[in-house]
N, CA, C and O atoms as a DFTB+ gen file, in Angstrom:
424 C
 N C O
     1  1       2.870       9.872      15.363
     2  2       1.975       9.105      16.210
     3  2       2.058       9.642      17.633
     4  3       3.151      10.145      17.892
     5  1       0.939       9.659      18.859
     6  2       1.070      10.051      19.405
     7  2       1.278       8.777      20.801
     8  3       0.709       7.701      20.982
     9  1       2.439       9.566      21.669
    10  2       2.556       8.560      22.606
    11  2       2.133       7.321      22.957
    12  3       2.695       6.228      22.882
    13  1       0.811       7.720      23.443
    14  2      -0.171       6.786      24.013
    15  2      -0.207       5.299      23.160
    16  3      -0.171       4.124      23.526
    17  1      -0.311       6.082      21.626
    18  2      -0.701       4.818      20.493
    19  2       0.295       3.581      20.339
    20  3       0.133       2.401      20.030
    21  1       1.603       4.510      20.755
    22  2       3.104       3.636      20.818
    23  2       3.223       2.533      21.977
    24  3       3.548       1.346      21.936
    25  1       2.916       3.207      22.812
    26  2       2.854       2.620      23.513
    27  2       1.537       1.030      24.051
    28  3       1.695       0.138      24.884
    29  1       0.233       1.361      23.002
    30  2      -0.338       0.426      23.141
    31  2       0.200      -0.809      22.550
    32  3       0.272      -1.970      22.953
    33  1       0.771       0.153      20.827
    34  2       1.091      -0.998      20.323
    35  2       2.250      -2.087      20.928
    36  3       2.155      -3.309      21.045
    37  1       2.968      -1.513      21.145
    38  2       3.868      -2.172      22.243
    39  2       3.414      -2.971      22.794
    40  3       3.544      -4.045      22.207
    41  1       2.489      -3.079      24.420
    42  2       1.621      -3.842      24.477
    43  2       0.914      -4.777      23.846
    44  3       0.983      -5.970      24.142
    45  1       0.150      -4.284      22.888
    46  2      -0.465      -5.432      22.122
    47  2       0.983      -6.654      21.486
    48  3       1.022      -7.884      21.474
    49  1       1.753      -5.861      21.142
    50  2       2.674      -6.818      20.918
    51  2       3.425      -8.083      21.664
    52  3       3.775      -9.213      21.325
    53  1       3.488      -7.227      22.948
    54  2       4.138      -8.513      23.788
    55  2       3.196      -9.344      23.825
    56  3       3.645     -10.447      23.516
    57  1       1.590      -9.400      24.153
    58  2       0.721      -9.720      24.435
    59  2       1.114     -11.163      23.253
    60  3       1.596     -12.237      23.612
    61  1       0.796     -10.833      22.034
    62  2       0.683     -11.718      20.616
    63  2       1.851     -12.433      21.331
    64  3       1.602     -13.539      21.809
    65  1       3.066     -11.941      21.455
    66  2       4.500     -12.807      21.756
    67  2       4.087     -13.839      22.295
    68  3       4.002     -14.994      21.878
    69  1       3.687     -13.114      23.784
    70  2       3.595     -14.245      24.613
    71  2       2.667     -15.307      24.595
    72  3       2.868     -16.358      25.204
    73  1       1.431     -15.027      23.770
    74  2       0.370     -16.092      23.470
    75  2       1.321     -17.020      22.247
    76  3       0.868     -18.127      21.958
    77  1       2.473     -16.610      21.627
    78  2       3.325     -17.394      20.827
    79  2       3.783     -18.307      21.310
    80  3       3.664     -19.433      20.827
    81  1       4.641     -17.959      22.755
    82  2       5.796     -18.312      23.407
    83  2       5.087     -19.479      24.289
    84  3       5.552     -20.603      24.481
    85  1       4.051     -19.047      24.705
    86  2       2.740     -19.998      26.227
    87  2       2.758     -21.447      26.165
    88  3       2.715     -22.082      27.219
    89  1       2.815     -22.020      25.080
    90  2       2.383     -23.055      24.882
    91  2       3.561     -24.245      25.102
    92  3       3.540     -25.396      25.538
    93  1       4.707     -23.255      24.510
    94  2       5.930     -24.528      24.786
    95  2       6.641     -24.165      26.414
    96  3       7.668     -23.522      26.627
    97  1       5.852     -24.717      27.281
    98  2       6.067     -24.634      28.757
    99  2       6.863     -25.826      29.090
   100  3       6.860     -26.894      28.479
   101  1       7.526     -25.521      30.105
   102  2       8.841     -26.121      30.569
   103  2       8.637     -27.668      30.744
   104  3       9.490     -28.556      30.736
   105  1       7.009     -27.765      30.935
   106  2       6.802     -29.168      31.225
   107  2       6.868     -29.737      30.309
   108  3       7.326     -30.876      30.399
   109  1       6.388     -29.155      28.796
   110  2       6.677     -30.068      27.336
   111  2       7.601     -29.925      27.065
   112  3       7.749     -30.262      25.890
   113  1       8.600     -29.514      27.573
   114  2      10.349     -29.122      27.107
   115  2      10.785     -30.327      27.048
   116  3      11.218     -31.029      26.134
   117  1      10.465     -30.594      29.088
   118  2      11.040     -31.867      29.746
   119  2      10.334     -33.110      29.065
   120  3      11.084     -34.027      28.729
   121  1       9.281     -33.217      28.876
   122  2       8.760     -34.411      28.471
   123  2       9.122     -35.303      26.901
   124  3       9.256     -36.493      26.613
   125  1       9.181     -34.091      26.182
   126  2       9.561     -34.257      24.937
   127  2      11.524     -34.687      24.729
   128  3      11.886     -35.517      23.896
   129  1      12.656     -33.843      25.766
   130  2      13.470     -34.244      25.970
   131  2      13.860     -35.516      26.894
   132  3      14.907     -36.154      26.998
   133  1      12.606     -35.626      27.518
   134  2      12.689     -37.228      28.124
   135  2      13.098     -38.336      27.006
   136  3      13.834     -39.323      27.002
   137  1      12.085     -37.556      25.867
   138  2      11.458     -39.167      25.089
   139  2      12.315     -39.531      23.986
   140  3      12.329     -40.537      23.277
   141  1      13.268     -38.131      24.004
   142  2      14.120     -38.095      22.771
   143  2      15.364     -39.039      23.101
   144  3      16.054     -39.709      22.333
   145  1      15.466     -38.804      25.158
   146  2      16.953     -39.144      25.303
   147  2      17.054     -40.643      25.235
   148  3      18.083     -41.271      24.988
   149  1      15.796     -41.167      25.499
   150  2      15.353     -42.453      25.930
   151  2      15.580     -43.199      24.307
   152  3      16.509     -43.989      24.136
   153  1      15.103     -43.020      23.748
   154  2      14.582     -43.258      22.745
   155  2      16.687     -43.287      22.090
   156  3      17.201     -44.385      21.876
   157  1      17.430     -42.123      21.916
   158  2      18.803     -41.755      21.365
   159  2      19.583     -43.296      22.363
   160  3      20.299     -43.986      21.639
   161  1      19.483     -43.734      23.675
   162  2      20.009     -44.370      24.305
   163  2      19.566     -45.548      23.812
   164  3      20.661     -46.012      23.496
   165  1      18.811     -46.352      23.519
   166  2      17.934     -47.021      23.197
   167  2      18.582     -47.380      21.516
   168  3      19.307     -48.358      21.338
   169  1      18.321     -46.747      20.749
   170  2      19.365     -47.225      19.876
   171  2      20.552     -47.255      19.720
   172  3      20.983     -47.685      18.650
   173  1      21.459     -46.804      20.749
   174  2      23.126     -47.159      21.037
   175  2      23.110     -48.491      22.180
   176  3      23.995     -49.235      22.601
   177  1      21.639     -48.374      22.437
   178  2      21.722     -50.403      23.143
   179  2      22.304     -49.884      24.445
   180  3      23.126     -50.627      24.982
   181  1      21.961     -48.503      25.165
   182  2      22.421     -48.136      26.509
   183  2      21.667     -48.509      27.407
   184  3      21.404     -47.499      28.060
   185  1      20.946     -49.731      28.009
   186  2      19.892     -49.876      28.560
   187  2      20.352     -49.619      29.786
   188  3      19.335     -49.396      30.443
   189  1      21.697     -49.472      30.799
   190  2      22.263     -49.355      31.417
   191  2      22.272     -48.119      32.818
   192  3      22.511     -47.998      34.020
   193  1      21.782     -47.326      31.494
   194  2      21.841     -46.045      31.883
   195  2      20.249     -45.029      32.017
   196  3      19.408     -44.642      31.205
   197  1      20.422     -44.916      33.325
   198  2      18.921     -43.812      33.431
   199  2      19.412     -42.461      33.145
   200  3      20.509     -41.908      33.231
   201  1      18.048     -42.057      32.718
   202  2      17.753     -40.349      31.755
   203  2      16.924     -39.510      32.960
   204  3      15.718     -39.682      33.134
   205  1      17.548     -38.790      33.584
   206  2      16.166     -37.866      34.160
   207  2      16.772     -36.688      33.701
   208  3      17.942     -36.378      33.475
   209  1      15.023     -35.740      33.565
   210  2      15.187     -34.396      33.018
   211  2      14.747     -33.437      33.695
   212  3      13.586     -33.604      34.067
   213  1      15.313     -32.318      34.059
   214  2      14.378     -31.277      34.482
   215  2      15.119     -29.839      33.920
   216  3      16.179     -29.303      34.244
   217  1      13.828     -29.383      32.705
   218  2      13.557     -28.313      32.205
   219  2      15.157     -28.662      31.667
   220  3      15.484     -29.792      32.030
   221  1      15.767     -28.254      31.220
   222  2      16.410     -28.317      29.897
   223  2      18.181     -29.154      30.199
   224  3      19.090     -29.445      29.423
   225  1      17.972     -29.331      32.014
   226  2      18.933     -30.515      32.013
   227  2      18.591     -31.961      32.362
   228  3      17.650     -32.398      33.026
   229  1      19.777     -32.710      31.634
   230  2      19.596     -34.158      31.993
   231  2      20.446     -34.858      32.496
   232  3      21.518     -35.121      31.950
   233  1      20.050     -35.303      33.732
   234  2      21.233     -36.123      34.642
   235  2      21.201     -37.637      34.257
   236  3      20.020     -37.968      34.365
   237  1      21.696     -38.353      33.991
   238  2      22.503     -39.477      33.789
   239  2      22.745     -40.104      34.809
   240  3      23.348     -39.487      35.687
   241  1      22.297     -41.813      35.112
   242  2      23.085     -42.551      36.034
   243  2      22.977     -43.780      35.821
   244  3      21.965     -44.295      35.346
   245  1      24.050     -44.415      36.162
   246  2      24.070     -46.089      36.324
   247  2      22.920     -46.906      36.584
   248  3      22.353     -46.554      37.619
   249  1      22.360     -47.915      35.975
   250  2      21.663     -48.741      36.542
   251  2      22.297     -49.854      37.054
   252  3      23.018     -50.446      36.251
   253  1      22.192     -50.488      38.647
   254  2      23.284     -51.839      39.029
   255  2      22.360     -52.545      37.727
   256  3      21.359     -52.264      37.069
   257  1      23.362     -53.619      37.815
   258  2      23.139     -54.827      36.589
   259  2      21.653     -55.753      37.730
   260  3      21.582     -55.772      38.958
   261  1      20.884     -56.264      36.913
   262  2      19.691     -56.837      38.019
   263  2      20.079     -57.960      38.697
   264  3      20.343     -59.025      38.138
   265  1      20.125     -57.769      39.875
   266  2      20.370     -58.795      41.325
   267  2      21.838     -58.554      41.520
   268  3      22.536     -59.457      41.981
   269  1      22.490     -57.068      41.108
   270  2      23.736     -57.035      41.550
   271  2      23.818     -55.533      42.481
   272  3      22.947     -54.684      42.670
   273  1      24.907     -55.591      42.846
   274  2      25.100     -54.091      43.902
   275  2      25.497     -53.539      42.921
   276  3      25.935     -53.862      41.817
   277  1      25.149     -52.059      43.826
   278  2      25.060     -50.855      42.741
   279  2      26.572     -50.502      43.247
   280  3      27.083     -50.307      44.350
   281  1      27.098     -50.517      41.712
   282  2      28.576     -50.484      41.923
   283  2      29.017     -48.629      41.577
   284  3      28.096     -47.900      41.207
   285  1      29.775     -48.313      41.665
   286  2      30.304     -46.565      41.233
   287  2      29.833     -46.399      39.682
   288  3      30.014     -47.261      38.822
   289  1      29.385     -45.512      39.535
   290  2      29.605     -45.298      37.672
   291  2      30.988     -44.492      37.403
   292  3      31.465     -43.829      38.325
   293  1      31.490     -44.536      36.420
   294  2      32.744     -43.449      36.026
   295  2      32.261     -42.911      34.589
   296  3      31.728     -43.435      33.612
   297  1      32.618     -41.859      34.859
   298  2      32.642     -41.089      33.886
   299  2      32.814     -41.785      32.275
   300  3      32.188     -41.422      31.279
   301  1      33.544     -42.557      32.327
   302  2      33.936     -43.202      30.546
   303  2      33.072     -44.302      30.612
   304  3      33.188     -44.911      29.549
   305  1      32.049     -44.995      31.540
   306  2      30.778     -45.393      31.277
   307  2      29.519     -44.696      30.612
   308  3      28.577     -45.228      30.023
   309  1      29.762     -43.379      30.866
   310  2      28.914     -42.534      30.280
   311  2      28.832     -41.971      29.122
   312  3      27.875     -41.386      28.614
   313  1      30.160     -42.222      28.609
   314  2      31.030     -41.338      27.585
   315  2      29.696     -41.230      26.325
   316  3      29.248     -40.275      25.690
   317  1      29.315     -42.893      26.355
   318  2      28.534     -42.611      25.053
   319  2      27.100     -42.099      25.271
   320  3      26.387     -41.867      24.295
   321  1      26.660     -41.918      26.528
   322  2      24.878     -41.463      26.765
   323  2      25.015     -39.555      26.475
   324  3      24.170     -38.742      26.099
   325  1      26.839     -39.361      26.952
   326  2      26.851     -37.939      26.666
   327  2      27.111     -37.638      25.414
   328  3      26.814     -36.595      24.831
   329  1      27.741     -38.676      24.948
   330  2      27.159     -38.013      22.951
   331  2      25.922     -38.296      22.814
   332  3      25.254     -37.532      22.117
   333  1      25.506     -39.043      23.210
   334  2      23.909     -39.289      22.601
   335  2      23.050     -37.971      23.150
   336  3      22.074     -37.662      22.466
   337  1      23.324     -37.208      24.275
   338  2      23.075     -35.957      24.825
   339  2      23.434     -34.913      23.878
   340  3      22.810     -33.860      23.748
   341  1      24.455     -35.250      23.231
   342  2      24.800     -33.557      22.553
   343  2      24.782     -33.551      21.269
   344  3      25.145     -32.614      20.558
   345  1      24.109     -35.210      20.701
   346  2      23.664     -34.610      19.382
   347  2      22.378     -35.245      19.095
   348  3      22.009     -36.029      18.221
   349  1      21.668     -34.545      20.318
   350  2      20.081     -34.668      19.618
   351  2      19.676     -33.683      18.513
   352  3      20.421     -32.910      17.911
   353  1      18.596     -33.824      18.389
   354  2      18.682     -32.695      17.064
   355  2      18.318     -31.422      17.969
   356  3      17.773     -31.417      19.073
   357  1      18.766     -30.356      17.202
   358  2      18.681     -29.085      17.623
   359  2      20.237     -28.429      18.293
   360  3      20.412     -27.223      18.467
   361  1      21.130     -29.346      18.564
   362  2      22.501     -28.982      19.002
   363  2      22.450     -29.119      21.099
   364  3      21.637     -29.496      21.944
   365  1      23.285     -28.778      21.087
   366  2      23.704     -28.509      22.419
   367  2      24.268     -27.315      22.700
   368  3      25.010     -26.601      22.025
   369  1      23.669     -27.152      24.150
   370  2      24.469     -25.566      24.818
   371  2      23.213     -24.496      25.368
   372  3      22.003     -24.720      25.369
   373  1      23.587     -23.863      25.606
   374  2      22.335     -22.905      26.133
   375  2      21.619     -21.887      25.458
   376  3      20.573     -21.309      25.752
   377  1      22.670     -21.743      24.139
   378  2      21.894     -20.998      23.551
   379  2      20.838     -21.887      21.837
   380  3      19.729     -21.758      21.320
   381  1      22.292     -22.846      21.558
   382  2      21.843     -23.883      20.286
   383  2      20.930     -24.886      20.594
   384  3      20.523     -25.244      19.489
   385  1      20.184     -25.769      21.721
   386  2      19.564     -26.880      21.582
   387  2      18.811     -27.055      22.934
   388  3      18.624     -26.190      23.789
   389  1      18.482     -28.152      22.943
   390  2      17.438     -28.732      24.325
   391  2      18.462     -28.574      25.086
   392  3      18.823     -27.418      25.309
   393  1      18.914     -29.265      25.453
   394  2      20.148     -29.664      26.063
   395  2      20.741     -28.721      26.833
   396  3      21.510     -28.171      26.044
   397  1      20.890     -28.050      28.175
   398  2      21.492     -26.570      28.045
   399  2      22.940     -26.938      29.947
   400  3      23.691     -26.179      30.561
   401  1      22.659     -28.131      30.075
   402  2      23.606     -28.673      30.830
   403  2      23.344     -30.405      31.001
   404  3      22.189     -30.826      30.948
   405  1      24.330     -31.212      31.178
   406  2      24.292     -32.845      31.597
   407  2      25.287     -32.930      33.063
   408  3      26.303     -32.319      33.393
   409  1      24.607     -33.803      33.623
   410  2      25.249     -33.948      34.897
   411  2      24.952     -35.259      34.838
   412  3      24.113     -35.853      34.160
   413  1      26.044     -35.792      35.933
   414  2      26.502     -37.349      36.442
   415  2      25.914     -37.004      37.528
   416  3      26.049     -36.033      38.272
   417  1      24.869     -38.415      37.544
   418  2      24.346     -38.409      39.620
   419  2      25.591     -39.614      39.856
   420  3      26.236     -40.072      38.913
   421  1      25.776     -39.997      41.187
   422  2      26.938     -40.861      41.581
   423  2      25.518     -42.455      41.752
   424  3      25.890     -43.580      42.086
């Protein structure tokens, strides 16, 4: 084959990839891992606890109890929203699942 042809195909290829790849954009990453975490908390009865996401992490925080001060969260308050974090389906970590870091806001 001659150069040129190799090289289109090449091209044409990434091209197909990326019309593969286009569609699952960072914003349906987040939205869809919103609804999963909400939803995983929600049946462990965590109403306690807020979910925010952005692009493939989710920070975690205390809600005060209603008409009370917002008191510290600790870490072993969380214990169970971060399993409910690391076994959504698909796994955890950066390379196995949604999930690719969790952080504590204070």
């Amino acid at each position: 084959m001659k150069r040129g042809t190799i090289y289109f195909t090449g091209l044409v290829a990434l091209v197909v990839l990326a019309a593969l790849t286009l569609p699952h954009t960072g914003r349906t990453v987040e939205t869809r891992l919103q609804s999963e975490m909400d939803l995983a908390l929600a049946d462990r009865g965590l109403s306690d606890i807020k979910v925010h996401t952005d692009g493939q992490t989710v920070t975690l925080t205390c809600r005060p109890p209603s008409g009370g001060e917002a008191a510290p969260c600790l870490a072993q308050d969380l214990k169970p929203a971060i399993e409910a974090a690391k076994t959504l389906p698909g796994g955890y970590g950066p390379l196995l699942g949604p999930v690719t870091r969790i952080r504590i806001a204070p």
